[in-house]
Each structure stands twice: as structure tokens, then as C-alpha cells.
C-alpha positions as CSV (number, residue, x, y, z in Angstrom):
1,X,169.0,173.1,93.6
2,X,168.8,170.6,91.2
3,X,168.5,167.6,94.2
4,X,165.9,169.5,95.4
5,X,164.3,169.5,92.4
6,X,164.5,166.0,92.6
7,X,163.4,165.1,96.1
8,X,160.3,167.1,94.6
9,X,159.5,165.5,92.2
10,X,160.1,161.5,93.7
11,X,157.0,163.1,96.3
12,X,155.0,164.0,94.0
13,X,155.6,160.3,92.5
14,X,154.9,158.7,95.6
15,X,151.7,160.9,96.0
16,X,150.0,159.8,92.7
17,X,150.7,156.6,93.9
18,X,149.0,156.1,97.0
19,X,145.8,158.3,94.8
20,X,145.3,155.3,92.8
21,X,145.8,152.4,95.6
22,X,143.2,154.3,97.5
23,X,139.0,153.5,97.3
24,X,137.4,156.8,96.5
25,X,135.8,157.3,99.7
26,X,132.7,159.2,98.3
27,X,132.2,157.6,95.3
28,X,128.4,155.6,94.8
29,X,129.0,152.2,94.2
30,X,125.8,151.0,92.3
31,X,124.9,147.4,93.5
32,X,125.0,144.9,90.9
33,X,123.3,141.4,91.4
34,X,126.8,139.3,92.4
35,X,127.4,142.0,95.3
36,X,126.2,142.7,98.7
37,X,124.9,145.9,100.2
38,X,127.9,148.1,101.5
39,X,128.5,147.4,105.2
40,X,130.3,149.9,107.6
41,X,132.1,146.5,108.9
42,X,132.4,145.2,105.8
43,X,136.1,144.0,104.6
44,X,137.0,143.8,101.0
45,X,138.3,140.4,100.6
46,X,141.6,141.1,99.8
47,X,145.0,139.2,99.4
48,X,145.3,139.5,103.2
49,X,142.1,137.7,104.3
50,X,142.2,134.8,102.2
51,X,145.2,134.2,103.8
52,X,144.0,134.0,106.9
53,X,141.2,131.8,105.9
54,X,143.1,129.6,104.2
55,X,145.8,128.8,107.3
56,X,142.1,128.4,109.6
57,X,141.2,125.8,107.3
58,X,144.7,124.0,107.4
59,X,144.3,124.4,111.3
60,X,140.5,123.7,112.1
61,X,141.1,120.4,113.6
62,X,143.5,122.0,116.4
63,X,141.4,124.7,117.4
64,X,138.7,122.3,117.9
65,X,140.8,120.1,120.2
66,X,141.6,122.9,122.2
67,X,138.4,123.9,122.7
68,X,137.1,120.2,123.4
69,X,140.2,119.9,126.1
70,X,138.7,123.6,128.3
71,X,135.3,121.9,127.5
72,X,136.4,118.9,129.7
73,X,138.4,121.0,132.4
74,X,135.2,122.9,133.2
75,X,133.1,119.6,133.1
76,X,135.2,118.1,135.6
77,X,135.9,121.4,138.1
78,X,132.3,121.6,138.7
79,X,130.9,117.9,138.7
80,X,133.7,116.8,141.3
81,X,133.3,119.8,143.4
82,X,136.7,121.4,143.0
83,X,135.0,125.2,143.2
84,X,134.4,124.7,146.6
85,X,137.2,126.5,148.7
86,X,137.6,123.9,151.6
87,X,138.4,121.5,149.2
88,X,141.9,123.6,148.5
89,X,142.7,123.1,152.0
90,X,145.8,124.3,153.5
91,X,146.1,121.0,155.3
92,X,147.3,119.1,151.5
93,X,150.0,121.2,151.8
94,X,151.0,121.1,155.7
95,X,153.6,118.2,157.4
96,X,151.6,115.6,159.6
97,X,152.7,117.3,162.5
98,X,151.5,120.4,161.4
99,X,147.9,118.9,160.6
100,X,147.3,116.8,163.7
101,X,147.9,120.2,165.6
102,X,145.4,122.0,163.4
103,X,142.9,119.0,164.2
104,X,143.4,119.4,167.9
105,X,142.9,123.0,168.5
106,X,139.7,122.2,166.5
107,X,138.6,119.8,169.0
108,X,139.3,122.3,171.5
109,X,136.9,125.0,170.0
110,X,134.3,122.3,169.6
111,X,134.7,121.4,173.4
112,X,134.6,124.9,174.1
113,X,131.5,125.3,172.4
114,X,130.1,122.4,174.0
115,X,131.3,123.8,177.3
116,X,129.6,126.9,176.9
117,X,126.3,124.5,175.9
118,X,126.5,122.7,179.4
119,X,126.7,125.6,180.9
120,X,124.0,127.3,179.6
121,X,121.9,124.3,180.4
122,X,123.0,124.2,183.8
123,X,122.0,127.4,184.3
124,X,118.4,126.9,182.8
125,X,118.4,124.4,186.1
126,X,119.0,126.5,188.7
127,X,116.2,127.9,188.7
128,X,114.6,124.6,189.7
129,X,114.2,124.6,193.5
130,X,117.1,123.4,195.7
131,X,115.0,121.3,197.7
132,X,114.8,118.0,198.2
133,X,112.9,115.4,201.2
134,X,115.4,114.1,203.3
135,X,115.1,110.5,204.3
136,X,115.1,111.0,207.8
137,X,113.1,107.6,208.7
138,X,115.6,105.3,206.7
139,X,117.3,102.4,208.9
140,X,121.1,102.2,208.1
141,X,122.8,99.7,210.5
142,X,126.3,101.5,209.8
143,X,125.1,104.6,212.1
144,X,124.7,103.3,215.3
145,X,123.7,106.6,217.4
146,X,120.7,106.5,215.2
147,X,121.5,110.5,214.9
148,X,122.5,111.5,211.1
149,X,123.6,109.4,208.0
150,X,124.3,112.3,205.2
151,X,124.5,109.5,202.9
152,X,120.6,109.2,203.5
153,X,119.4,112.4,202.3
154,X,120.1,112.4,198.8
155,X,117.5,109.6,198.8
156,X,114.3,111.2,197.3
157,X,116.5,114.3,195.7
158,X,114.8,115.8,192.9
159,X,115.8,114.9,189.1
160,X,116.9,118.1,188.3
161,X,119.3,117.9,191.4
162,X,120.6,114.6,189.3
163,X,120.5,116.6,186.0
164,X,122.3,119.4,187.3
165,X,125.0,117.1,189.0
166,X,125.5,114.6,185.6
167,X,125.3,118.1,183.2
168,X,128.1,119.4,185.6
169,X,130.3,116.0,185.8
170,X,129.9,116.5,181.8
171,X,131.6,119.9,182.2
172,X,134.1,118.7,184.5
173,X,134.9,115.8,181.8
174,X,135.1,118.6,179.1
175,X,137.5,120.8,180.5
176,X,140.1,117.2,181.5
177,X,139.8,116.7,177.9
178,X,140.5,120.3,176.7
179,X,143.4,120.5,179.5
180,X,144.9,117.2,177.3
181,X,144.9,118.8,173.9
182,X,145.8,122.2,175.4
183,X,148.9,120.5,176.8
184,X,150.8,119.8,173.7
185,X,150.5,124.0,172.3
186,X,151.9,124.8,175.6
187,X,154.5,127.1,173.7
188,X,151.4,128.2,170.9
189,X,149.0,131.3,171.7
190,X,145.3,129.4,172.4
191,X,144.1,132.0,174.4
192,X,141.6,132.9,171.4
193,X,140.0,129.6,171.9
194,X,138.8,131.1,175.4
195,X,140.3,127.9,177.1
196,X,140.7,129.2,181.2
197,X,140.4,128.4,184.8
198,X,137.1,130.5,185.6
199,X,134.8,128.9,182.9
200,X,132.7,128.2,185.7
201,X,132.6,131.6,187.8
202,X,132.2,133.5,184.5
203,X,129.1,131.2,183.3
204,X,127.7,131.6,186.6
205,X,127.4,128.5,187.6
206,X,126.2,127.4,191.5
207,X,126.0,124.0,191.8
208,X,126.2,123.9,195.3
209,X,123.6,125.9,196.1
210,X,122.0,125.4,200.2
211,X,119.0,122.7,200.5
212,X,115.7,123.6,201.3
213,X,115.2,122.4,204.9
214,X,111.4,123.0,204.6
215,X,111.4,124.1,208.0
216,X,107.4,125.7,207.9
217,X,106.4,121.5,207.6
218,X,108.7,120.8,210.8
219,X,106.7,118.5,213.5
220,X,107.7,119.5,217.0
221,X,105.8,119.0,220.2
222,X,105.7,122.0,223.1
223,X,108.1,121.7,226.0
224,X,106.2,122.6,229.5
225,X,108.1,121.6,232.2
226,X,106.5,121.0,235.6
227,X,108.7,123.5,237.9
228,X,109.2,120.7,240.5
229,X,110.2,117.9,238.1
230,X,113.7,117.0,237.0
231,X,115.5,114.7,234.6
232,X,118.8,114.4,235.8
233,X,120.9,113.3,232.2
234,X,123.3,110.6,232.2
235,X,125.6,110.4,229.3
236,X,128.5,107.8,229.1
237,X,129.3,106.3,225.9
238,X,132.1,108.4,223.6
239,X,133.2,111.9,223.6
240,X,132.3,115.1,224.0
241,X,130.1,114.7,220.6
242,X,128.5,111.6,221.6
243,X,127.3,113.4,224.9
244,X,126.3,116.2,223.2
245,X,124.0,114.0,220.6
246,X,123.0,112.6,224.0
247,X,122.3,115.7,225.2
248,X,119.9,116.8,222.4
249,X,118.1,113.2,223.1
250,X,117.6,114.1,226.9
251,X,116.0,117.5,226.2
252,X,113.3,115.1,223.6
253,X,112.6,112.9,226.8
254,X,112.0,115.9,229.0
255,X,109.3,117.6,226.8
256,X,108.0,114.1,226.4
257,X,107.6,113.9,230.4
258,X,107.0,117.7,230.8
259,X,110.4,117.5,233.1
260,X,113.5,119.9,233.9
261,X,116.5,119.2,231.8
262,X,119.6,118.8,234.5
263,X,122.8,119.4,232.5
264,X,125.5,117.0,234.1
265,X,127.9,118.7,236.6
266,X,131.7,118.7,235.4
267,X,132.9,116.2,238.0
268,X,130.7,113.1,235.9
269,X,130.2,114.5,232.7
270,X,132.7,117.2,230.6
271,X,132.4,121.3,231.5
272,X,129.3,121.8,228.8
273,X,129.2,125.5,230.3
274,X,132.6,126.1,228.7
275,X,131.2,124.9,225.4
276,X,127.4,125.6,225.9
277,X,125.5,128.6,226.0
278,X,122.6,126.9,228.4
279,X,120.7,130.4,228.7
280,X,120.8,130.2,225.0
281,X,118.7,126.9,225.4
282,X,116.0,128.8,228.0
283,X,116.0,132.2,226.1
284,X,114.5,130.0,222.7
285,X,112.3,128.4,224.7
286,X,111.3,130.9,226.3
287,X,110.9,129.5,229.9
288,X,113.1,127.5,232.3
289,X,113.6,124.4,230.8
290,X,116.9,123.3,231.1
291,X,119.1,124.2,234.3
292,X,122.9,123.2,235.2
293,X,123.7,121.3,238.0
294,X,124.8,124.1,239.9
295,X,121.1,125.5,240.1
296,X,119.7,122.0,240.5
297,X,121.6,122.0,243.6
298,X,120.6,125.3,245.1
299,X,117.4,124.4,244.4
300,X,117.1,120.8,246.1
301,X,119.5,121.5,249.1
302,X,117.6,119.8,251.5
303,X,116.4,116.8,248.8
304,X,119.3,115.9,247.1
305,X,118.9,112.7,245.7
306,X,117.7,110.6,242.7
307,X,114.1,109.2,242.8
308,X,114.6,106.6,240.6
309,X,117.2,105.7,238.0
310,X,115.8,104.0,234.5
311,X,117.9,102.3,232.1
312,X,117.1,102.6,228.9
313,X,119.2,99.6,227.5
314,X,119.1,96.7,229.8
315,X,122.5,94.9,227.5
316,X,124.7,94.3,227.6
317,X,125.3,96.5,230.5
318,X,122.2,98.5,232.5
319,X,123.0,102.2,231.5
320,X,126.1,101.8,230.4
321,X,126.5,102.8,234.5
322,X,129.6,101.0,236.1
323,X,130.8,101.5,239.7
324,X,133.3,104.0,238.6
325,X,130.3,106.2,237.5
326,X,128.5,105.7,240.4
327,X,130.7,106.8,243.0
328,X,131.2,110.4,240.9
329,X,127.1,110.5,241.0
330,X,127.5,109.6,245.2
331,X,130.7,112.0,245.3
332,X,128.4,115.0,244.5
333,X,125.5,114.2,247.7
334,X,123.4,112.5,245.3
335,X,121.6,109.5,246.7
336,X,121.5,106.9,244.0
337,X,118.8,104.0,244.0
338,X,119.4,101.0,242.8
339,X,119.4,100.7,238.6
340,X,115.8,99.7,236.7
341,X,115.2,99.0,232.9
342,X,111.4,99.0,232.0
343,X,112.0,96.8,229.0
344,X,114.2,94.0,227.4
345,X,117.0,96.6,225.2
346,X,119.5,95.7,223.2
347,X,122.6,98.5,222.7
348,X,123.8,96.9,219.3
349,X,120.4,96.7,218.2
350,X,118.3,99.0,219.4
351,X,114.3,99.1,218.6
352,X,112.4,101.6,216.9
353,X,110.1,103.3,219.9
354,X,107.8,105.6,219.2
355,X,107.1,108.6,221.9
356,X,103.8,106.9,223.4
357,X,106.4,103.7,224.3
358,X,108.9,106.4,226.2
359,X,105.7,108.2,227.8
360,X,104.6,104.7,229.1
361,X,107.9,103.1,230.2
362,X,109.1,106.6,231.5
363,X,106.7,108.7,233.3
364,X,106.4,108.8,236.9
365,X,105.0,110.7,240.2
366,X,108.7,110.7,241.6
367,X,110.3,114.3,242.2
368,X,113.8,113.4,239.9
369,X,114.5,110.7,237.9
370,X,117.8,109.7,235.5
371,X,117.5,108.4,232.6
372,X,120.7,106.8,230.7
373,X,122.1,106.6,228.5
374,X,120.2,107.3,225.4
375,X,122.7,107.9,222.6
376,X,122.4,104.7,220.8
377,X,118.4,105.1,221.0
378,X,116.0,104.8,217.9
379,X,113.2,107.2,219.4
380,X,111.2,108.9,216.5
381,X,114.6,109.7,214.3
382,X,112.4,111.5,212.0
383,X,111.5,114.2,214.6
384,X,114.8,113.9,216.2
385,X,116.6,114.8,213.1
386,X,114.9,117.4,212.1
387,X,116.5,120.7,211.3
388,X,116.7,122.9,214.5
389,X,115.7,119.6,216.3
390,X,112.2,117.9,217.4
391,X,111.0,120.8,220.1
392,X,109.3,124.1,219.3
393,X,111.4,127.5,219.5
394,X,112.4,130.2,218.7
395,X,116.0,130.0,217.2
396,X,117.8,128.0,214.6
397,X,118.7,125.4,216.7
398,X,118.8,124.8,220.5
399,X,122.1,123.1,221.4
400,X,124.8,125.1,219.9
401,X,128.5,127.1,220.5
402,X,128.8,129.5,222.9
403,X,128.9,133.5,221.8
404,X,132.0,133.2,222.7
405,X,133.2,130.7,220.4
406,X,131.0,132.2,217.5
407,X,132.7,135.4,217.4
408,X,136.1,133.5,217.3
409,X,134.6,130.9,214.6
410,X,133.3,133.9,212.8
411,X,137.0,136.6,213.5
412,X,138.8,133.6,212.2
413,X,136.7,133.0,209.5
414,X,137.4,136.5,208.2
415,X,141.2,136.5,208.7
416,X,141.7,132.9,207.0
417,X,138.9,131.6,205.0
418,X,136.3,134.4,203.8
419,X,133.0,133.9,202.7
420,X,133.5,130.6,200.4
421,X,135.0,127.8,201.5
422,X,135.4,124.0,201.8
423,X,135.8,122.4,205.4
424,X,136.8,119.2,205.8
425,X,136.5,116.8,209.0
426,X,139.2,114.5,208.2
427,X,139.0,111.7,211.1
428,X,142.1,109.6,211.3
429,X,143.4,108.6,214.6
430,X,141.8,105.2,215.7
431,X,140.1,105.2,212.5
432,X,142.0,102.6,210.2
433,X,140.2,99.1,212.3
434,X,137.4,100.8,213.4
435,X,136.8,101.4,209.4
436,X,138.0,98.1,208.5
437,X,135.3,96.2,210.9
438,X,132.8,97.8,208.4
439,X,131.3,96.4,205.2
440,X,132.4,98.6,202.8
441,X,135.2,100.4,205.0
442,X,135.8,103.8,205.5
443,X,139.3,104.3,205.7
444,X,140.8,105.7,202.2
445,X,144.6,106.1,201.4
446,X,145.7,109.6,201.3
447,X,145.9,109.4,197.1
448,X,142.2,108.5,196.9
449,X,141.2,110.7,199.2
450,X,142.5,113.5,198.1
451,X,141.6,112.8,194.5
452,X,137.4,112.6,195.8
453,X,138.2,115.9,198.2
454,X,139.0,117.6,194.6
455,X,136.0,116.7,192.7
456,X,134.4,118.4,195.5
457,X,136.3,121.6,195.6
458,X,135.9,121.4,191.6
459,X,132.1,121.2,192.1
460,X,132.0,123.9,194.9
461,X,134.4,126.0,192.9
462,X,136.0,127.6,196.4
463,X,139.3,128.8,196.7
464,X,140.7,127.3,200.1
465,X,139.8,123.9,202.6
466,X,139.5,124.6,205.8
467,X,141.0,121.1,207.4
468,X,139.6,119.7,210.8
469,X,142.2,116.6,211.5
470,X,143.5,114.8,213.7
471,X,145.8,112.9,210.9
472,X,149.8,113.5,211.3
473,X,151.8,115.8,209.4
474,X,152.9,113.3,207.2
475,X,149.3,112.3,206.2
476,X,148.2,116.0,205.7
477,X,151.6,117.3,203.7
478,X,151.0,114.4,201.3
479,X,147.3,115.3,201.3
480,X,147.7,118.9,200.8
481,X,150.4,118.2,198.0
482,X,147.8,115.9,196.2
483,X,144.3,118.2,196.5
484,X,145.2,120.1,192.7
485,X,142.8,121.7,189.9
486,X,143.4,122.9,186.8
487,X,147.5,122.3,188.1
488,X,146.9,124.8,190.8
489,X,147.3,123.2,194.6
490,X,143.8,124.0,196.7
491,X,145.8,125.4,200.1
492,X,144.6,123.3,203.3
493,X,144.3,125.8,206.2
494,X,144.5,124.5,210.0
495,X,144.0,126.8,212.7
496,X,148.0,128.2,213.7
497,X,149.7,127.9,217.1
498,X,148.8,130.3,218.8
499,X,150.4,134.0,218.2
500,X,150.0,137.5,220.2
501,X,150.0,139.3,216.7
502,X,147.2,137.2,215.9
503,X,143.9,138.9,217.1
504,X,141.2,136.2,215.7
505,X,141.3,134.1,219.5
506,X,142.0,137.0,221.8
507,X,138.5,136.3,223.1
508,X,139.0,132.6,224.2
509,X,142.7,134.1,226.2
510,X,140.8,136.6,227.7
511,X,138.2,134.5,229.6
512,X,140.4,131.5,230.1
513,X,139.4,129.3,227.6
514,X,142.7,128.9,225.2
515,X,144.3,125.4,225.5
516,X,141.1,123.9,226.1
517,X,140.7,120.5,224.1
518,X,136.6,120.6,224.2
519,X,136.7,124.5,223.3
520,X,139.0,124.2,220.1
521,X,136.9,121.1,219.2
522,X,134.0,123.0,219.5
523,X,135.7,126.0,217.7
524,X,136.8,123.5,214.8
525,X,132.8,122.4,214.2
526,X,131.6,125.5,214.5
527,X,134.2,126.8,211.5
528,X,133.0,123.6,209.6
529,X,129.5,124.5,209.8
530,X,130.2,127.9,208.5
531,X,131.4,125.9,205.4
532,X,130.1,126.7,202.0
533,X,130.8,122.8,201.3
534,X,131.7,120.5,204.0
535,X,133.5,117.1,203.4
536,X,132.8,114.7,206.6
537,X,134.2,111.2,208.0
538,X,131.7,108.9,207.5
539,X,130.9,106.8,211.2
540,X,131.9,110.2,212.9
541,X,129.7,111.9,215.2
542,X,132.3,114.8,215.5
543,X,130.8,114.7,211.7
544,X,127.3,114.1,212.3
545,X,127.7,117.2,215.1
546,X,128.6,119.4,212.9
547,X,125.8,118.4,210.3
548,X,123.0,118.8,213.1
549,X,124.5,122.7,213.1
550,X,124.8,122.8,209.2
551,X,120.8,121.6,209.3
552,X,119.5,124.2,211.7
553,X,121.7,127.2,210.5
554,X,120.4,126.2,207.3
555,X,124.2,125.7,205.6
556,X,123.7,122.7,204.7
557,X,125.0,122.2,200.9
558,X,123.3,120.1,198.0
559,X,127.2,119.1,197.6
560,X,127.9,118.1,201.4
561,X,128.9,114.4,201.4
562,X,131.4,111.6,202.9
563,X,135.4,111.6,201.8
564,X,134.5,109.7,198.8
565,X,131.4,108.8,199.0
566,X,129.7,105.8,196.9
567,X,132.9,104.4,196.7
568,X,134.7,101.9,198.5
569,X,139.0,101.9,199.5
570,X,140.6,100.7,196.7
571,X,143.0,99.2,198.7
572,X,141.7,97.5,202.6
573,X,144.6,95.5,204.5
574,X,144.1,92.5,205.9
575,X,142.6,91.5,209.3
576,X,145.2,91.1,212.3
């Protein structure tokens, strides 16, 4: 009791205690002149606060330096540009390595996006017309039928044809270069950077679009053949394209003298029925105007002879007619009269003649003349070389496959090729000194040729070459090996032996025209001129053939050129 007593009384103690530390809380305070009004915030300036203000004083001058010091760090942060975030780049942190890989797939987006800037400006172009004047009238010394130089026509092409060809070569550049940077993150993920093989198909880009053959300002003249007149055709000099060239020629002179066309029988000249469609010729026409020697025959039993027999080159041979020939011509019941030239013509240099010379020097009362051989002449080449040729009619072009060898150009087509693709005629057999007599030549190594064969295929953007060769297998296995883009081989497709699975030539078995040399020639330009691209021998008139069909079926291709051409071998052996 009594500890409790005490416990009491020390808290009652305590109590007074803390009564008389305490400010009476609602006690008036008069103001006196040495005080200041009372202040909610106000803090009696104790014991404790002039502590405080004493150690401030003591430590003024360090407060003062710390605050000059953030003074200075935010001075310099701004003025040097440190709060802009791609100054704190990750790169300050990162191994060379790892930097000089971050600057490369940089360059790539930036080609990318330059990419997709060509392309959009190539597109802008197309719709530009095609078109362009060929340069039919042009002399060029190096094409001696006079027929076709493709190197000609790109002669008065329109700028935006040379726009659209340097903004695609630009394109072509950009994608080598991103291919070079892409090849050292073979093992990284870039394909966010959008870096593929269709860059082209997906920006819809045609740069090989078909040229306009500007066929409604054609100049023809009318072919009216007098029914008792003939031109018997003689064609000599070459092969079966050379005659046909010829051929094409002959049919000119005939509307020229109002004459029937006589196609060469088989036993002088090479089985044209086999390879022609010569009702073809009469049904665009639209009247007898060509006939084969077979109905020339019927039709002069009791007459049959030659009236008179004009040269139209008097060097270095008359007619390019020897003895040989003539006895063929005699073999058949013709009566041959002895060989005339009206004129003083020169075979390696042949004279521009216009069609009132040839009307002059050629036209005559008799009943059936020959004229020979005309390949190598310069008669108006800017009619002759027109697109579907120089006479008025109805089709695309007179001289052309048989429907025979259509279907089977157009069956194997479908089975091998489809709708887009490159053909190439790649002449090699004979071709190495007849190149090499030639000022630039035209006979490239396999590595160079291949290499201008893919810029082609780059350009035409096709998935497959059809090839039209007569080159070894060595030649065209190192060929087809070479021909890449984007590191993918462009497959080189020949036609195949021949195979009874194989449906595409049953046509040509059936009527006894398989294993024909002059059919599958004709097969193999009629595939070519299918082409969406076509690739050519320059000098060739297996070439020049097939360009005459390109022109009139109207396939020919802004992009059609010579293996590599504009450029010369760079490497040409020695003369023998």
C-alpha cells in the first residue's frame, strides 16, 4: 500500500512538472514594442534553434560550394548537349565488332529505303509509252543481208526508256551492295530489314515491257499479180534462214513487178512446204500471189521454161549461179537462158536501190523471169524491215511457221517454259573466226557471256532460259553453271530427246515431220519468238529470223539485245 502511495505521488510530481514547462495555450499575450505579432508558424527561439543557427554559420561556406558545384553540372549537361538521348549511345559501350555490325545493318535499311525510292520512280515511268522509232534506214557494214541489226533500234529510243533502264541498273547496284553487307549476318535474323529476292515482282516493276511497233504508220505498197506472170525465186547463198530472208525479198520484187511468187521446188532449194504454210501467204493476201512449184508446173506444162534470168549482183559471181545449180534448174524441164545483170553490182558492197531502180532494171513483157539471188540486196530496208514486212495484208506477218509447228512451239511452251521466259540463240559452231574477222568480234568466252545473259534475266525478272545452241555440252554445262542471281542458278532448258511419254511433239511424229533438221530449226525460232526476252548472236540471221517474227507478232521486248551487247570480248586470240 504504502509503494503505491508512492508511485502516486512521484505522478503527481511529474505532472506539475510538465504544467509549468508548458505555454498556456489560451493565454493573451499583449504585444509589447520589442515583439512581433504571434505567428501560427512562428518558433520561439529557443536553446534548440540557436543551435542550429550557430553550426549554419560555422558551415555557410560548404553549403555554398555544394551548391556552386550542381550549379556547374547543370550548366555543362545542357550547353554540351548531354540531354539528348542518342548521345548515350549503346554503341560507347559495345566491342568494335559489335559496332561495325550495327553500322552495316544500318546501311542496309538505308539501301532498302533507297530501293524502295527507285522503285517507286520506276514505276512513275511506266507509264510513259513504250515506244520508240526504230532506225530502220541506218547503214551498218557488219550486217551484210542488209535484213535486221537489233543493235540499230535503240537508236532514237525515248529518254524515259534511258531513265527507266539507268533507274533500274541503280536498283540492280543496290541490291549487289545489300547482298554484300547481308553476307556477313548470315547466322543474324535481318529479315525485318525486308532484304529478299522479289523486291522487284512485289514493287511491280516491268521493265521489259513490248515496243510499240507503230504499225497504223506502216508504208506498204499493194501486191496485184498479173495471173500469167511469174517470178521464179532463186536463193543460194546460206541456210535455210538466209533463203528464207531471201524469200521475204522475192515476194517485195514481185509486188514491185505485179508477178506470181514461184516458191523453189525441193530438188534446188530446201522443202519450204515442210516449214511454210504457203496458203498462209495467199489467205493474207487475199488472192493468188504466191504458188509452189508444184502448181507452177501444172500450170505451164506445155511452156516450161525460164524467159529470162537477171542477176542482181554481177560480182564476183553472176547470181551466185554455178553449174551445179544449173543442171538442178535443167533437171526439173526448165529451159534456162543464158545469165543477164542489168547493172554493175557488187555482193560485198551492195548499193542502196530504191524501188523505181528495181522497176526499171527488172520489168519485162516476158511470160517468167528469175531473179537471183537477192539476199545481200539494199532495196528500200526501211520498208523491207518493217514489222509484218513491206506488202499490205491482212495478218501479222506473211512468211512464218507452219500450224503445225505453232501448236508444237506453243504445247511445248506450256509443258517447259510458261508464259515468261528468256530465250536465247546462242550461235557457236563455226562462229569463233567468223567473229574474229570482225572489228569488234563477236565471239565471247562462256564466263563473259554468261555474266551479260544474267543482267538480262535480272532485268527481265523470268524464271527459266529457253536455250537455242548449237554449242557442246561442255560449253553449255559451264554456261548453265555460271548464269546465277541472287545465288540461285537460272535453269537453261533445251528441247529433250525425244520421249513417247512426252506429248508436246506428237504432232510433228504423226505427220512425218520428227527428225527433220529444218522443222526443229524452225520449231527452235518459233519458241524464241514466243520469248518474253530474247538474247540473240549478233551476225546471225538464224537471229535476225527470229527477230523479223518477234516484229510482226509484236513480241518484240524493249530489253531484246545481242549476248553482251556494247561490249567487246575481253579476251580475242590471235589470227592463224
Amino acid at each position: 500500500m504504502m509503494k503505491e502511495l508512492e508511485r502516486e505521488g512521484d505522478s503527481s510530481g511529474d505532472e506539475e512538472e510538465d504544467r509549468r514547462n508548458l505555454i498556456p495555450q489560451n493565454d493573451a499575450v499583449k504585444p509589447t514594442s520589442n515583439s512581433h505579432s504571434f505567428s501560427p508558424f512562428h518558433v520561439e527561439d529557443t536553446g534548440f534553434v540557436s543551435s542550429i543557427r550557430r553550426r549554419f554559420k560555422m558551415n555557410r561556406k560548404r553549403y555554398l560550394l555544394v551548391i556552386l558545384i550542381l550549379f556547374l553540372v547543370v550548366f555543362l549537361f545542357f550547353s554540351l548537349g548531354l540531354h539528348n538521348s542518342s548521345v548515350w549511345d549503346v554503341n560507347l559501350i559495345k566491342s568494335p565488332s559489335d559496332r561495325m555490325r550495327e553500322s552495316e545493318l544500318r546501311a542496309l535499311y538505308l539501301l532498302k529505303e533507297q530501293q524502295l525510292g527507285l522503285i517507286s520512280l520506276l514505276n512513275s515511268t511506266l507509264g510513259t509509252s513504250l515506244g520508240f522509232g526504230l532506225n530502220y534506214s541506218s547503214s551498218n557494214h557488219n550486217n551484210a543481208s542488209g535484213y535486221l541489226n537489233l543493235s540499230e533500234m535503240p537508236v532514237e529510243k525515248s529518254v524515259f526508256e534511258d531513265l527507266k533502264s539507268k533507274i533500274f541498273d541503280g536498283i540492280m547496284l543496290n541490291k549487289e551492295i545489300q547482298k554484300v553487307l547481308l553476307s556477313t549476318h548470315k547466322n543474324g535474323n535481318v529479315s525485318e530489314l525486308g532484304v529478299g529476292n522479289d523486291d522487284m515482282v512485289e514493287g511491280g516493276v516491268n521493265i521489259c515491257g513490248k515496243v510499240d511497233q507503230k504499225l497504223s504508220e506502216r508504208k506498204t505498197i499493194e501486191w496485184n499479180p498479173r495471173s500469167d506472170k511469174y517470178l521464179f525465186a532463186i536463193c543460194l547463198s546460206g541456210q535455210m534462214s538466209n533463203h528464207l530472208i531471201c524469200l521475204e525479198k522475192h515476194m517485195f520484187f514481185a509486188a514491185l513487178l505485179d508477178r506470181i511468187l514461184v516458191v523453189p521446188s525441193h530438188k534446188v532449194d530446201y522443202e519450204f512446204n515442210r516449214v511454210l504454210d504457203i496458203e498462209h501467204i495467199n489467205k493474207c493476201l487475199g488472192k493468188k500471189a504466191v504458188v509452189t512449184y508444184e502448181e507452177f508446173l501444172e500450170a505451164k506444162k506445155k511452156e516450161l521454161r525460164i524467159d529470162r534470168f537477171i542477176c542482181y549482183f554481177s560480182q564476183p559471181q553472176k547470181c551466185y549461179v554455178d553449174e551445179e545449180h544449173v543442171k538442178k534448174l535443167k533437171s526439173l524441164g526448165l529451159s534456162v537462158p543464158k545469165l543477164e545483170s542489168p547493172w554493175e553490182e557488187d555482193v560485198k558492197k551492195p548499193k542502196k536501190r530504191s524501188v523505181e531502180d528495181v522497176k526499171a532494171k527488172f520489168s519485162s513483157d516476158e511470160g517468167v523471169i528469175a531473179i537471183g539471188d537477192v539476199f545481200f540486196a539494199d532495196v528500200e530496208k526501211d520498208w523491207v524491215m518493217q514489222p509484218g514486212g513491206p506488202i499490205a495484208h491482212n495478218c501479222k506477218t506473211l512468211i512464218e511457221p507452219s500450224r503445225l509447228i505453232m501448236i508444237t512451239a506453243q504445247r511445248f511452251v506450256q509443258t517447259f517454259l510458261g508464259k515468261d521466259f528468256v530465250a536465247l540463240h546462242f550461235r557457236r559452231h563455226g562462229w569463233l573466226k567468223f567473229c574474229n574477222a570482225k572489228n569488234p568480234s563477236c565471239f565471247f568466252s562462256i564466263p563473259q557471256a554468261a555474266s551479260c545473259v544474267a543482267r538480262v534475266v535480272a532485268r527481265a525478272n523470268t524464271p527459266v532460259i529457253y536455250l537455242s545452241t548449237d554449242a557442246a555440252d561442255s560449253e553449255t554445262g559451264l554456261l548453265q553453271s555460271l548464269v546465277v542471281i541472287d545465288g540461285k542458278p537460272v535453269p537453261l532448258v533445251q528441247r529433250p530427246a525425244r520421249n513417247s511419254a512426252e506429248k508436246w511433239d506428237a504432232l510433228l511424229y504423226r505427220h512425218g515431220l520428227a527428225d527433220d533438221s529444218q522443222v526443229e530449226a524452225m520449231l527452235d525460232k518459233t519458241i524464241c519468238a514466243m520469248s518474253s526476252v530474247f538474247i540473240g548472236s549478233s551476225g546471225s540471221t538464224f537471229t535476225e529470223d527470229i527477230l523479223r517474227l518477234r516484229k510482226g507478232w509484236g513480241t518484240l521486248s524493249v530489253c531484246d539485245e545481242y549476248i553482251c551487247q556494247g561490249e567487246a570480248p575481253n579476251f580475242i586470240a590471235e589470227d592463224e
